[in-house]
Structures are given as C-alpha cells and as structure tokens.
Backbone and ligand atoms as CSV (ligand in chain L), in Angstrom:
chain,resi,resn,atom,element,x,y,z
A,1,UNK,N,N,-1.221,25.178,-4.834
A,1,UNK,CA,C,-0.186,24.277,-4.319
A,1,UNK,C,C,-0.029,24.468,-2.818
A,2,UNK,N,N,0.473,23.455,-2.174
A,2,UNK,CA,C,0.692,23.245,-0.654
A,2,UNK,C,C,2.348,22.753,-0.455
A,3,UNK,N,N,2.259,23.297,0.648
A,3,UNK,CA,C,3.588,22.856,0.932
A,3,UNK,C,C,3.534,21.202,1.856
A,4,UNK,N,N,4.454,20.729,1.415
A,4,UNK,CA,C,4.239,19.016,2.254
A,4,UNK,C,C,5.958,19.270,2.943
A,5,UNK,N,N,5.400,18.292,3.998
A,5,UNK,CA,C,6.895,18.311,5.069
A,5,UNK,C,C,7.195,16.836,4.997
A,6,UNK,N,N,8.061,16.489,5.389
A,6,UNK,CA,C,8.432,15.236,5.868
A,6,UNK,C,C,7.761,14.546,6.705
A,7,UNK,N,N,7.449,13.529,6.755
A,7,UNK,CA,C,6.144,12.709,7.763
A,7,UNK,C,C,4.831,12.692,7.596
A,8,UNK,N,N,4.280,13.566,5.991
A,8,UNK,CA,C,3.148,13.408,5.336
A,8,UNK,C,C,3.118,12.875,4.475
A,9,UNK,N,N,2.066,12.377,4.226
A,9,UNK,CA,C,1.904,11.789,3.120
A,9,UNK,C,C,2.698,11.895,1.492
A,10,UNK,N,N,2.473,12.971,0.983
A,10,UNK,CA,C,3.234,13.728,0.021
A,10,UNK,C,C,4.818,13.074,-0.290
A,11,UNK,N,N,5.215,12.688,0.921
A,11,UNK,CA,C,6.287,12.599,1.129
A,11,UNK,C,C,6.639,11.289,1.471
A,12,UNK,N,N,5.717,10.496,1.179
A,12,UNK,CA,C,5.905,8.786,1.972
A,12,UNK,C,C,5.834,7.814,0.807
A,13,UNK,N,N,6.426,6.573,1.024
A,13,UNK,CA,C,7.357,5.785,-0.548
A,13,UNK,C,C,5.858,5.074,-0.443
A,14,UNK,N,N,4.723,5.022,0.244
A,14,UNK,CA,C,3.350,4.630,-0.079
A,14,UNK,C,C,2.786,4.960,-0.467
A,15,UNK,N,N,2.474,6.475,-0.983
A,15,UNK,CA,C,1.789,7.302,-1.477
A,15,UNK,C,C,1.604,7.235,-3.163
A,16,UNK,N,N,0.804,6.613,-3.519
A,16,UNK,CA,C,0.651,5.994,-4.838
A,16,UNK,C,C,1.918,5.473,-5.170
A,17,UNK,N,N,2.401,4.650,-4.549
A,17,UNK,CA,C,3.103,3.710,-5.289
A,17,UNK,C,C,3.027,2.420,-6.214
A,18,UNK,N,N,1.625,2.356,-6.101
A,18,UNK,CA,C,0.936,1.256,-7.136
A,18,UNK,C,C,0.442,1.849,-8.013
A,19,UNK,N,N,0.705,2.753,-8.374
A,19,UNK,CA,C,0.077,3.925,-9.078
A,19,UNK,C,C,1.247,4.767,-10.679
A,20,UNK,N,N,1.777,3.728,-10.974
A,20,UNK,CA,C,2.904,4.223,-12.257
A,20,UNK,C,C,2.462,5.308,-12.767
A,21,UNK,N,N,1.583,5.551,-13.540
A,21,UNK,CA,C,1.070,6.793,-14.374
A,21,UNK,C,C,1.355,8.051,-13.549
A,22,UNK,N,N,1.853,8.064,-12.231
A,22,UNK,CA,C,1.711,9.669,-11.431
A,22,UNK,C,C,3.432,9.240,-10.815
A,23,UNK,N,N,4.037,7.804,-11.072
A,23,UNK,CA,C,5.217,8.435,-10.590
A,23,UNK,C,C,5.625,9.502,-11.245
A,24,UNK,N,N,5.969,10.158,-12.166
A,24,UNK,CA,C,7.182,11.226,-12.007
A,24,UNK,C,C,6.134,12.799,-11.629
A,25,UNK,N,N,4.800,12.732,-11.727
A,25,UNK,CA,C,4.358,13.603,-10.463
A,25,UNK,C,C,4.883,13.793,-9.147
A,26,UNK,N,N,4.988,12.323,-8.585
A,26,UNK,CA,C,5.161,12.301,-7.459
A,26,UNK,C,C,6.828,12.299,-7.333
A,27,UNK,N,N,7.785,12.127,-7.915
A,27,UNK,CA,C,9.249,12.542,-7.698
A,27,UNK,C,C,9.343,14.060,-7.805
A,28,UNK,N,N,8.642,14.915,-8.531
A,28,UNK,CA,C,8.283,16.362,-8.148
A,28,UNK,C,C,8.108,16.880,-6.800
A,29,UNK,N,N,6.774,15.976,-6.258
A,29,UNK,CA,C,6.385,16.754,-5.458
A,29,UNK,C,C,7.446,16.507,-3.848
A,30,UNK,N,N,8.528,15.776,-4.165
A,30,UNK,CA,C,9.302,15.321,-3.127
A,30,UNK,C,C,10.501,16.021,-3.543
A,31,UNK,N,N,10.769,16.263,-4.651
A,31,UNK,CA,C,11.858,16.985,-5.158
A,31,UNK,C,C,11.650,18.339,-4.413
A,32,UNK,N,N,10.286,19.030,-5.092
A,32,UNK,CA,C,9.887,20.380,-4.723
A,32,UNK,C,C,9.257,20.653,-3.404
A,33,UNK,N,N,9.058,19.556,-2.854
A,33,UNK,CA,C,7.951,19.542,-1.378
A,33,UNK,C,C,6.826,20.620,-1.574
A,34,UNK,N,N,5.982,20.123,-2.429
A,34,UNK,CA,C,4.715,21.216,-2.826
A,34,UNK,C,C,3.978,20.205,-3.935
A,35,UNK,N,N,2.623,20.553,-3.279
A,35,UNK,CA,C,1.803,19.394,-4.242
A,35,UNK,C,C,0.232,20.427,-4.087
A,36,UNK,N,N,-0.138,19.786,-5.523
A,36,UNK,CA,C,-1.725,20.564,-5.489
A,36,UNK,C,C,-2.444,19.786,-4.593
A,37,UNK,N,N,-3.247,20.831,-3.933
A,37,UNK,CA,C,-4.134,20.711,-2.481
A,37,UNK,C,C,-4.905,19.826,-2.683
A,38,UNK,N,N,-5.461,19.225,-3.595
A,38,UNK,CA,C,-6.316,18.596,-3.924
A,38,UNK,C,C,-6.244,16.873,-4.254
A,39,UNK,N,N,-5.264,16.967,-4.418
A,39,UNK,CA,C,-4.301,15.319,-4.757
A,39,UNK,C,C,-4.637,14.145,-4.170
A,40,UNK,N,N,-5.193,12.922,-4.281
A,40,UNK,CA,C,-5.327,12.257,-3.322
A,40,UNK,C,C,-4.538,11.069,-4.351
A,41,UNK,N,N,-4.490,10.207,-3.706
A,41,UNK,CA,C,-3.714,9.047,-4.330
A,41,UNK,C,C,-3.686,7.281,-2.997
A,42,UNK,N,N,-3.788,6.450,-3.682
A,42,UNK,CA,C,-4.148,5.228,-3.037
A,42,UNK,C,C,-2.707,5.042,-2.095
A,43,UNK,N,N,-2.684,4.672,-0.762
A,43,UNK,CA,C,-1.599,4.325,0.089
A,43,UNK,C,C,-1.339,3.016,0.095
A,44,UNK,N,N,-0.163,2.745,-0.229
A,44,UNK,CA,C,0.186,1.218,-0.813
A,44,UNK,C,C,0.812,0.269,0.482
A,45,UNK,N,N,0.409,1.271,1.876
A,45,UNK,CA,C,0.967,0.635,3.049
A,45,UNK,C,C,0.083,-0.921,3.090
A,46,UNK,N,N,1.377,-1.867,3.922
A,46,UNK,CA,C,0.433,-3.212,3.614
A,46,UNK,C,C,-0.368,-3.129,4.774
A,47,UNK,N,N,-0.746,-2.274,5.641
A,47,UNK,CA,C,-1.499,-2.043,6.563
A,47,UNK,C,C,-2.836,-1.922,6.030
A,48,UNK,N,N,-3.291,-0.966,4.600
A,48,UNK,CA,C,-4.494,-0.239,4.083
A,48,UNK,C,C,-4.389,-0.675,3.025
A,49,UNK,N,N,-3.510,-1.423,2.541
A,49,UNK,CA,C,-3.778,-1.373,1.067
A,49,UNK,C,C,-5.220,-2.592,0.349
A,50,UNK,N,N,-5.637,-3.325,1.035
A,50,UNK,CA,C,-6.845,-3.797,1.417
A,50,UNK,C,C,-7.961,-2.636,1.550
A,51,UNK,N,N,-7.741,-1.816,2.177
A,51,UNK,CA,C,-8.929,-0.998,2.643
A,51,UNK,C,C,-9.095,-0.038,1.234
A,52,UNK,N,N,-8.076,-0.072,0.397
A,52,UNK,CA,C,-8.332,0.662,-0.610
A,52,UNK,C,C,-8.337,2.277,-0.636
A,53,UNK,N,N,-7.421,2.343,0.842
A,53,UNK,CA,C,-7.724,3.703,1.051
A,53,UNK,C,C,-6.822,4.765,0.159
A,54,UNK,N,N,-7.622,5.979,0.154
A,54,UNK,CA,C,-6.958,6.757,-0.697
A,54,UNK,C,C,-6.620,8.259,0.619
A,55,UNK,N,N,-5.195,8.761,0.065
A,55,UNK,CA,C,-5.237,9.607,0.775
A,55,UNK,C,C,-4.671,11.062,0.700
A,56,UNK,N,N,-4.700,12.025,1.047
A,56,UNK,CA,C,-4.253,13.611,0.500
A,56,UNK,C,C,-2.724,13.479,0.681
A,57,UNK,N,N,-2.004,14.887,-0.190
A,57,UNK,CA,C,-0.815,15.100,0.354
A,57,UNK,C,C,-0.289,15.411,1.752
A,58,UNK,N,N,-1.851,16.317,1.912
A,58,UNK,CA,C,-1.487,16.392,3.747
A,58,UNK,C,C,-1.319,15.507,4.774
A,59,UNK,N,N,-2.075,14.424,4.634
A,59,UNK,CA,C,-2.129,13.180,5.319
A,59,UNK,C,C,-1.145,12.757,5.915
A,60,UNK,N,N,-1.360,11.544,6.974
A,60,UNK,CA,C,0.103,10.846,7.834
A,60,UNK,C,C,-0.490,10.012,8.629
A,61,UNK,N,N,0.497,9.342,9.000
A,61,UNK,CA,C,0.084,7.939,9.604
A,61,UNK,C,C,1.473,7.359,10.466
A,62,UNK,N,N,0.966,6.623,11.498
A,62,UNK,CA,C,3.008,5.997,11.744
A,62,UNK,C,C,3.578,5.181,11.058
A,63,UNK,N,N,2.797,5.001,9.853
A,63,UNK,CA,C,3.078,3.662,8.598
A,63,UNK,C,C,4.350,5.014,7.710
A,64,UNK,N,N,4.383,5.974,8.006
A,64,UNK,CA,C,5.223,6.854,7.136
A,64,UNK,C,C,6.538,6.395,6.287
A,65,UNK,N,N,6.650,6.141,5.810
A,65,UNK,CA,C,8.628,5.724,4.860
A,65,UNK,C,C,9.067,6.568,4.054
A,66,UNK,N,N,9.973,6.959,4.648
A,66,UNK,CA,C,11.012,7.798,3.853
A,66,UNK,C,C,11.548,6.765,2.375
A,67,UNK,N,N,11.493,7.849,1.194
A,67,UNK,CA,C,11.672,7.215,-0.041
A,67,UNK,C,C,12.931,7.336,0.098
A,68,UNK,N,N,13.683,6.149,-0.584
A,68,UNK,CA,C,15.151,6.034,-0.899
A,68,UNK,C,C,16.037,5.689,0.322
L,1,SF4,S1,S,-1.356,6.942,5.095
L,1,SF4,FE1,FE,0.622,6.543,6.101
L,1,SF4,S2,S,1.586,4.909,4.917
L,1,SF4,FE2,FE,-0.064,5.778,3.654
L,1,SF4,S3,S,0.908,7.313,2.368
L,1,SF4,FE3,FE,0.166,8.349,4.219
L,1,SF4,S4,S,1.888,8.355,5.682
L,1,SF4,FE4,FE,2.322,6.833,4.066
C-alpha cells in the first residue's frame, strides 16, 4: 500500500468513475488515503476520457476534483 495525498489521482472524483464495480474500493482509498501501488484505473476527465487513458493512484494532472 501507498500513501495518496490530495491532488493525486487516488484522490480525484475522475479516477474510475465510470468504473462502478471498484466504487466502494475507491471510497476506501479516500476514506483511508492509502491505495495498493499497483492500481490503475480509467480517468473519466472529459479532457482524456477519449484517450482512454488509464492512470495510477500516484498520478495528477490540473484536471484534479476534489470528491464531494
Ligand atoms: S489524470 Fe487528472 S483528472 Fe484524471 S484522475 Fe488523475 S488527477 Fe484526476
């Protein structure tokens, strides 16, 4: 496990949000701010979400959004 901060990925309301089957993963890993190192998940920014990109918990971008 890794620790995620605020302004990474891990932590951004894009971060598999098209992705149902891993929400309540992902309310964990924002609850707990710690996600396995390995995690990648599709970014639902309407910037990439075309590009299909997928991206780590570590990750960041200035597309960042605070959930809630
Ligand atoms: S790439 Fe940017 S918009 Fe996508 S999940 Fe990461 S911080 Fe959020």
């Amino acid at each position: 496990m890794v620790k995620v901060q605020d302004g990474q990925c891990g932590m951004c309301a894009h971060f598999g949000a098209h992705n149902p089957s891993d929400s309540q993963q992902l309310v964990q890993i924002r609850v707990r701010g710690e996600a396995p190192e390995d995690m990648l998940e599709p970014c639902a920014h309407p910037s990439h979400e075309g590009l299909h990109l997928k991206v780590g918990v570590l990750g960041g971008c200035d597309g960042f959004k605070a959930v809630g």
